[in-house]
Every structure is written in C-alpha cells, then in structure tokens.
N, C-alpha and C positions, 0 to 999 in steps of 0.2 A: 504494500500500500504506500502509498505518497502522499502525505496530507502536510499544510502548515499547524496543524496543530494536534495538539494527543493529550489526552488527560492530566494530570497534575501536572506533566513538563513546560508546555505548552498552552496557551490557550485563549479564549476571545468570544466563545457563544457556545452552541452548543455544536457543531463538529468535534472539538476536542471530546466529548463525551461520547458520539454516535463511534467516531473510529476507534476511540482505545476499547470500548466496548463492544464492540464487532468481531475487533482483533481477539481480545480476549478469550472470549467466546466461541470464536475460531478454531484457536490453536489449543482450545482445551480437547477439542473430540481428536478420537486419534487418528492416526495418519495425515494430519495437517502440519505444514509448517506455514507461518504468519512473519512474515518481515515486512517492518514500517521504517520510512527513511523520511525525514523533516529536519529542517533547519537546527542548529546549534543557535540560540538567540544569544544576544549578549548577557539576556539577565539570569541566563540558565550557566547553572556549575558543575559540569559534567562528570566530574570526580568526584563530589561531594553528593552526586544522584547516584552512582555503582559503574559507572559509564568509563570506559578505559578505551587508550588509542587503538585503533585496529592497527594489527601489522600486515605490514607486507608478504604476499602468501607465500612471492618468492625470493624473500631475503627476508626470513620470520623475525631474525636481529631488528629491522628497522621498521621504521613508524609507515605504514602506510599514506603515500603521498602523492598526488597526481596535480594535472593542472585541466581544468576545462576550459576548451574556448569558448569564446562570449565575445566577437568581434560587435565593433560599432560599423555605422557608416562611414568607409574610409579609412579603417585602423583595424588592423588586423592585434586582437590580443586576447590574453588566455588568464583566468585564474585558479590560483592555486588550491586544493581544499584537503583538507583531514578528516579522517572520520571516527566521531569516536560510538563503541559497541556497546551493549548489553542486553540481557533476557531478562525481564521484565513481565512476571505473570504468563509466562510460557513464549512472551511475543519478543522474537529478536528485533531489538529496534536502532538504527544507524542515525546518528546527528551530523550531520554534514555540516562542518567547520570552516567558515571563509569571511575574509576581513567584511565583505560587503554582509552578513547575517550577524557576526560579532558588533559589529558596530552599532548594531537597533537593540532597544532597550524595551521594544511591543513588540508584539508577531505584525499588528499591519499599520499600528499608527504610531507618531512622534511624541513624546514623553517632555515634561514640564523641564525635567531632567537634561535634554536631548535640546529644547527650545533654549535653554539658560547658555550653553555650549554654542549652540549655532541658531540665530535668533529668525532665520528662514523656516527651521525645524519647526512650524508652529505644532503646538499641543493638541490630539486629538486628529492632526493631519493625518492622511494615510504615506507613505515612503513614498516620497518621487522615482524613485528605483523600482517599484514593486514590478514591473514587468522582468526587468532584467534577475531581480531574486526571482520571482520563477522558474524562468527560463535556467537559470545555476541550478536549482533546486531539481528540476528535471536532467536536466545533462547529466548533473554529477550522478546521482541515481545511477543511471543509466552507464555510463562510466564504471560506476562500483558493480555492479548487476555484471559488466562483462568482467573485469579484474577476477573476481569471485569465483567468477565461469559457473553462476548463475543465471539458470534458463527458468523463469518461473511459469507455471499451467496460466496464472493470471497478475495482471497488475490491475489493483483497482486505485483509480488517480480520482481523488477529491477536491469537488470546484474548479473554476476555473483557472486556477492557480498551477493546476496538473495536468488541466485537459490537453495540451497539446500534445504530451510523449506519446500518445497513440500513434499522431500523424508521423515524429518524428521515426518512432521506430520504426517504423513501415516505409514511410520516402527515402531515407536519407543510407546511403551509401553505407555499403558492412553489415547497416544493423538489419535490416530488413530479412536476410539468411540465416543471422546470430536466434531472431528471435519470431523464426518463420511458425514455432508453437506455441506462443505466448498469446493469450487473449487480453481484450484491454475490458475495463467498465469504469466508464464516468460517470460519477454522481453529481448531480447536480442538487448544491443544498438551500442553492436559494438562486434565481433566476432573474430575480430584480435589477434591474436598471443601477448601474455602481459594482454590483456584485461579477460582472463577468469579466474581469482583469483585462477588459482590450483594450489596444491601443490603436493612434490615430496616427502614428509616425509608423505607416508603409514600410520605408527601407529597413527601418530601425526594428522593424518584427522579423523581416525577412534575414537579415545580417543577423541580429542572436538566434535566431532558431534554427539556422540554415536548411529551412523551408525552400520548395521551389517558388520564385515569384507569382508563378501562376494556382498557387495552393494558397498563397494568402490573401491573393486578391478574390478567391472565388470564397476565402473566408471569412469577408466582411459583411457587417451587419452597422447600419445606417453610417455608413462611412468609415467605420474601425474594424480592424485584423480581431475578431472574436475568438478567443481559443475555444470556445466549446462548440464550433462551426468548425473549426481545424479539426479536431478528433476524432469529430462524430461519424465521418465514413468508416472510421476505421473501427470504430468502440462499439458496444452496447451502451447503451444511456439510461438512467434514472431518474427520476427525481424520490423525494425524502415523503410521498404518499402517492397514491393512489387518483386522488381528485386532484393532485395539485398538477399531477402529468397530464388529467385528462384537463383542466384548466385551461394549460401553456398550449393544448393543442385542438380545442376543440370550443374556446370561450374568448370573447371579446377581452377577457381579463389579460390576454394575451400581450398588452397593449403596456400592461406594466411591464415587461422584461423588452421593449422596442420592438416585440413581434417575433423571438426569439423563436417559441414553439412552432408558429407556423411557418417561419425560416426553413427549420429544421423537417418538416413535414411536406415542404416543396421538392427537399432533396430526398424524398421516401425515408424519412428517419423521424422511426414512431418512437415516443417515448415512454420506459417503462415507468410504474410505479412501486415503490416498494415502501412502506409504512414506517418508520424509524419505533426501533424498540426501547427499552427500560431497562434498567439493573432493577426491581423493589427493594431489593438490601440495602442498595446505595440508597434511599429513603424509604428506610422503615419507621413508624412510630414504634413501634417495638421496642425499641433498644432505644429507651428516649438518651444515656450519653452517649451512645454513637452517635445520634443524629442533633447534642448538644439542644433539647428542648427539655422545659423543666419537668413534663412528665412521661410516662407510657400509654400508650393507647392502641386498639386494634381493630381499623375500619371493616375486617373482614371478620370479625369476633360479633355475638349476638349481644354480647352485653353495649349496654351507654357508653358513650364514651368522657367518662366523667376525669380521664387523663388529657381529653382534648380543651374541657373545660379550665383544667389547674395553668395550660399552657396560654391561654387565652390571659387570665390573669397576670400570670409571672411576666407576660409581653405586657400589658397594657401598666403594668406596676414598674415596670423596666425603663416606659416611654417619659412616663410622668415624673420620675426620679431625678434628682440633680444632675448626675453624673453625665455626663456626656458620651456617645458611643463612638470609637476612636475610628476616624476615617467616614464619618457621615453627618450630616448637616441636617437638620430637625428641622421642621417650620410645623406649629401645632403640637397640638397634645386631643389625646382621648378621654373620654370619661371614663371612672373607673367601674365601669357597667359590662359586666359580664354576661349577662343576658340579653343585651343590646347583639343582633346578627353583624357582623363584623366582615365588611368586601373588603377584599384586597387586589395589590395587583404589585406586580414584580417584574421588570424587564426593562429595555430600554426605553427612552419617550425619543420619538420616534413619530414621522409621518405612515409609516409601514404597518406600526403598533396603533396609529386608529387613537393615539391619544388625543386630540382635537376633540373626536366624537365622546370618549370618556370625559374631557372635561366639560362639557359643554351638556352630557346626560347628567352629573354630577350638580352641575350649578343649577338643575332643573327639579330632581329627588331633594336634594337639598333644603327648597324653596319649598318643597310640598310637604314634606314627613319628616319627621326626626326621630324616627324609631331604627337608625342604621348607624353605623359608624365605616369610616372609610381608611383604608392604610397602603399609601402606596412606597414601594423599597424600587431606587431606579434612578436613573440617569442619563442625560441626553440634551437633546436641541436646549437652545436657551429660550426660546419663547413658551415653546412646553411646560418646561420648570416654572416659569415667571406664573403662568395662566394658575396651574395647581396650587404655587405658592398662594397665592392672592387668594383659594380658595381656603387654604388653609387658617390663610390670618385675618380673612374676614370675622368681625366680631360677632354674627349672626353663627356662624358656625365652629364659633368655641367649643372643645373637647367632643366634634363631630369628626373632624378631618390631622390628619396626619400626615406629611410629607416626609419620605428619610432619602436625601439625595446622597446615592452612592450606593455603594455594594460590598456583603460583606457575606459569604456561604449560610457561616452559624446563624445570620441573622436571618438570613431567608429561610432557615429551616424553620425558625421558631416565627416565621409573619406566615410560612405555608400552616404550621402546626397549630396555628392562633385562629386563621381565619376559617369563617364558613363558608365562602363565597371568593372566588377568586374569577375575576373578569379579564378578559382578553379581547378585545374589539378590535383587533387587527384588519388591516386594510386588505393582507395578503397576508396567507402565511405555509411556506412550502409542509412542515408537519406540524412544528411546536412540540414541545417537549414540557414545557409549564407545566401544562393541562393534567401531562401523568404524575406531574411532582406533587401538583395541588392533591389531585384523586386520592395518593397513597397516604397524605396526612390526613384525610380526609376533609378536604376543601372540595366545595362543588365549584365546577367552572361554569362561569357563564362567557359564553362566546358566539361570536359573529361565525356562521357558517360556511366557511372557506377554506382552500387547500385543506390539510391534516386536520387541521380542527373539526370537520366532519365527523370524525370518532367519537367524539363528545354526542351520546346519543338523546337526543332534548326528550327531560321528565321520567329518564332512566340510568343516566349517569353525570346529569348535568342538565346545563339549560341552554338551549341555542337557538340565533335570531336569522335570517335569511338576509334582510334589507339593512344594508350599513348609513345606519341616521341615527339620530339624537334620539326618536322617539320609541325605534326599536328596539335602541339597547336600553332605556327605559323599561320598558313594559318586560323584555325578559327579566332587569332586576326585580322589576315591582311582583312578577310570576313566582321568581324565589321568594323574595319576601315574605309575600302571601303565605308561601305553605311551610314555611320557619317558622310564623309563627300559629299557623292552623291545625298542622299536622306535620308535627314534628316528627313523628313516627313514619311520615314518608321520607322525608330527610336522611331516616336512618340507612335506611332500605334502600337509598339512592348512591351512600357512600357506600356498602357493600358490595353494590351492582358495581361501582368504576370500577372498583379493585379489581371483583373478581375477573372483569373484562382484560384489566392487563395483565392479570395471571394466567386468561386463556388466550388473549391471542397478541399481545404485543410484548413479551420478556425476551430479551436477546437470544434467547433457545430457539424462539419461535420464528424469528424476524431475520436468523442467521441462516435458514432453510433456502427464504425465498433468493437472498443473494448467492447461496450458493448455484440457484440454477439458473441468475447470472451468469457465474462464474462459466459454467459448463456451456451457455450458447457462446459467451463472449471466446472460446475454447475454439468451437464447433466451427463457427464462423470463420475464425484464421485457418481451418486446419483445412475445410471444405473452401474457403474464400481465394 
C-alpha cells in the first residue's frame, strides 16, 4: 500500500485510520503479507517509533541508499532517499526518508512553526511542493519495490496523492515487464474539488512523472494533469461507499468533484464502491480507561445505560470548571443539567461539513425551545468559528451552547460518550466515519443523507434528512427530540440496533473481504489485460 498517512505515525483525517486498519486486518489472516510505504515526516522519530535503517541487500554492511529522479523543466536532477523499516502489528511498513518530506512539520499543510522560519510558509497552507512529494513518494516506492526484487499480487495507492504509479508502472520503460503481475486499486477517499492533487503546470507533471506527453494531456480535467485520470486505465477504482461511487457517476452531485465521475465514465471507467469499516475496540465504552471516559457502559447490553449518564456529567462538570483544557479554546458553558438531551458535533467546520446549515438550524431551535443543549469539539474556516462563537456568547443562550475550538482524541471520546445526538449535515461526504464512533458510545446520528452517511438507517439506527436546508435539518433534530423525551425506550433500542449493524456488516473483518476481491480483479485484469 502507498498512502500519506497511517495510524498513530502519520496523520490528518480519517485515511490514517481506514489504511493502518485494513492493513492490519490484512496481514492478520494467513498467507498474507501487507507492506505500506509513506513519507518519513519531519515531526516523526523513527528510532524512537522501532523503525531502523534498511540495508542494502547487496552490501548488508551499508545503509540502504538510492537516488530518484525528479527532473524539472529544463534540469535534469535526482534525489537522494533512505528508508527506514519495521513490522508493526504484522504490517511491514517502509518510511521513505528525503530532505524535501524531512523538512515539513504536517503531512499536507504548513505549521505556525514552519511560518515563524519562512514567513511564505503561511499556517494551515497546504506544501507548494505537494505534487513533487508525490511524485518522490511514488518513484521511491517503486524504486525500493525493484531493489527488494519485490513483485507484489497488488499495490493498493491511496488518493490522489498515489494515483499515478499505476500509469507509471505500466508506460514507463523496464517497469512495465518488472511488474507485468502486479495489479493496481485506487481508492479514492474523497473526490472533492482540492482533494485531487492536480496540477496546472503541463511540463512540470510531464518532466517529474516521466509520463508520455500524450498521457497527460488526455489526463486532464478542467485544465489540470489529474492523477486519478492518469491511473485509472490502468487500476481498478473505488471510492470509501457505495452511494458515494454511485453519486460521482450517476448524480448531478457530480459537479462537486468538477465532473470527475462522469470524466471517468466517458473513458468506460465504472466506479466501485466499497463501505469503509471500524475497529469497535478502538471505541469501546466498555473499557471506559481505554477509551479515557469517566464511566463504562454497553450500547449493545439490555440494561440503561446509566454509565453513559455519569459520562454526560463528568463532561458537562469538566466544561464549567476553572481549569482550562490544554490546546482548546472554550467560548460558553453548559448547564449542569443532565437530563437536558445533549447534540453534539465533532469535525472540521468546513463548507463540505454543511456547517452554514448547522448554524443557521441552531440559531433557529435555539429561538424556539430550550429543552436541548449543544456541544460542538472542531476547527476550521474562520467565518465558521466567528458565526458558532457569536452563538455561543449570545446572552439568550447562556449555559445552552458550547464551542471547544480545537482537537484533542481523549476529549472527543468523552463529547462522543456524553452526547445523545450527534449531527453531521455535511454537504458531501464520500463515507464518514463519525457516524460509527458516535453509534458505538452510543450517540444517535443525525445526518443529511449522502455518500456513506446512507448507513445511518432513519428511526432504526439514527435519524436522516434527504433535502440539505435549515428547515430539514430542523425537523430531523426536532424528530429526535420528540422521542428522547416521549419514549425513551425507543432511544434505547435505536443504540443497540447501530451497534449491532456495525458488528454485522461494517468491522474490518467484514469490509476487508470486499477489497480483497479488488485485489483479485485488479490481478485478473493485468494478467488477462
């Protein structure tokens, strides 16, 4: 696998989670082996992770050392890279070591840190490099993959940050023979506009990728070299659900990725769906200090959940306390009303995440009832923040609303473990992952019916709205509401149902099936192609 990002080492959303847990999961059944190769970042310490230089296979004395080319337009030049190794949960994983990945301080954007140093670097920016770390990040791969004198059944290359090694292995001279058994699958984990890594400087794709010219002009998309246009003759393709593939290629919604899906659909390139899965251990209430909440509870247990009650508490006791929580920014306080139903919401703000619509349903419930409380943990646009703040310190809605700007694991375990309501109004969303973190503390989701969020099965494992407006995502809060406080006893029955739905069809056991039969067209296809 190939991804920027991997669980604890690495990471930025949720891909670090979907690949280290794939892999995982993987390389536990037998006769598999899983190897993942991603950047060495500056802020990672690869000796102090278990990670040790790889040698050279044939001079075992020395450090394993190569150089990849990576010309410009008009400069023909090479860099140099080290790799260093380790087995990690069964997954052997390679960190590809080079001045241009050493030198960033985030996987995709510039750091406070990084702005104070070079004052271009703004904070929050994404790498003005990010094509060319790509492009290293694949070559070198590929590079090590021959050194190795590794021929793998498949490579699966994550976003568009990977997509091109398909093409490159297949056009480009040597390797094409090297890896005449090798099948490709790109996943595509978010298709949105931003998200496809392309660029508008022609030469400048053609000279680092050493594409044919005629390969990269045929794989542009509204004027830009698209890597996930590059790959895709060569690959199988995915996206992270079901509805979200049949969206990009069969819905006007199309229109948010610049027409990506039906791009792809012109050149007979159907898009698969595959549903992204769950660890439930990785959030158990169960084991309330693994998951650092102040009590135990079990959504799939027949008893109350009167551990989910103590957590509701110890959070809303924790908000209204002097102390300050290190690395997040308060605006509000809660009532200390435990009975009060308690929405929440977690994730980035964001035009993507439908926050507009949240706050603007918010200053609307607000205005009408006061039988709710609201808690949102997140960070993003600054008009976003400004709009929520203002609802927070409005004096009407004293100890109603909560703002915590920023992000902290332990703390989202205990705002998942607190609330009873967790809202997602996203504008698009290829699967979402929330949805099952919410379920397994048992939080009901309320969400906009789109890409993955589909899952969320409305008045059986949540509550979901079709039409993305103020008044819809209204009236599904106001639906919850109603039967929180009328029949609570359906409430109960609604978080047993989530769970047991991700215990039956989305835990990485089950969700690692379908990629595998991926794996074997993506196989079929090169060996038949």
């Amino acid at each position: 696998m190939l991804s920027r990002e991997y669980g604890d080492l690495a990471g930025a959303g949720g891909v670090k989670d979907v690949v280290s847990q794939l892999s995982v999961t993987l390389a536990q059944q037998p006769g598999r082996s899983v190897h993942v190769v991603l950047p060495c970042y500056g802020f990672m310490k690869p000796e102090q992770l278990g990670f040790s230089l790889l040698a050279d296979p044939l001079l075992p004395e020395k450090e394993l050392q190569f150089e990849v080319d990576l010309n410009y337009p008009e400069e023909e030049r090479q860099e140099e890279v080290k790799v260093w190794a380790a087995t990690l949960d069964l997954v052997n994983i390679y960190l590809i070591d080079a001045e241009r990945f050493r030198e960033k301080q985030n996987v995709y954007t510039y750091t406070a840190e990084e702005e104070a140093s070079f004052s271009w670097q703004k904070t929050g920016e994404g790498h003005i490099d990010y094509f060319a770390m790509n492009i290293l990040l694949q070559k070198a791969a590929i590079g090590l993959m021959v050194i190795l004198n590794a021929r793998p059944d498949t490579i699966h290359c994550h976003d568009g940050h990977n997509a091109v090694l398909p093409a490159m292995i297949s056009e480009q001279q040597g390797l094409h023979h090297y890896f005449r058994g090798t099948g490709c699958v790109i996943t595509i984990h978010n298709a949105g506009q931003g998200y496809h890594q392309e660029i508008a400087d022609i030469p400048f794709a053609q000279t680092t990728t050493d594409l044919p010219l005629s390969l990269i002009r045929e794989a542009s998309l509204e004027g830009c070299f698209d890597p996930f246009l590059a790959g895709a003759p060569y690959a199988v393709m995915n996206t992270v659900s079901e509805n979200y593939a049949r969206e990009l290629q069969e819905t006007v919604d199309d229109h948010l990725t610049g027409w990506l899906g039906h791009e792809l659909l012109e050149k007979n390139i159907v898009l698969e769906g595959v549903t992204n899965g769950i660890d439930p251990d990785a959030f158990s209430a169960k084991e309330h200090s693994q998951s650092h909440i102040a009590a135990s509870f079990d959504p799939l247990g027949a008893a109350a959940l009167d551990g989910k009650k103590k957590c509701k508490i110890a959070l809303l006791q924790q908000l209204a306390g002097a102390e300050k929580i290190p690395g997040i920014q308060q605006s509000g306080v809660l009532d200390l009303d435990p009975d009060a139903p308690l929405i929440t919401f977690i994730g980035r703000l964001s035009t993507q995440k439908g926050v507009a619509v949240l706050t603007s349903a918010l200053e609307k419930l607000l205005k009408e009832r006061d039988d709710f409380r609201f808690l949102l943990l997140g960070t993003g646009n600054h008009h976003d923040e400004e709009g929520l703040i203002q609802l927070a310190e409005k004096k009407a809605n004293k100890g109603r609303v909560c703002i915590l700007r920023g992000f902290d694991t332990i703390l989202a375990n205990k705002v998942y473990a607190a609330g009873d309501f967790f809202v997602i109004p996203s504008q698009y969303e290829p699967c979402g992952l929330t949805d099952f973190m919410a379920q397994l503390f048992g939080n009901l989701p309320i969400v906009h019916a789109v890409g993955g969020l589909v899952k969320v099965v409305d008045g059986k494992t949540g509550f979901s709205y079709e039409k993305q407006s103020t008044a819809a995502l209204c009236e599904a809060i106001e639906r919850a509401l109603h039967l929180f406080t009328t029949d609570p006893s359906a409430i109960r029955i609604m978080q047993r149902q989530a769970v047991e739905l991700i215990h039956e069809r989305y835990t990485w056991h089950t969700v690692s099936k379908e990629y595998l039969k991926l794996y074997t067209k993506a196989k079929q296809n090169k060996t038949t192609g």
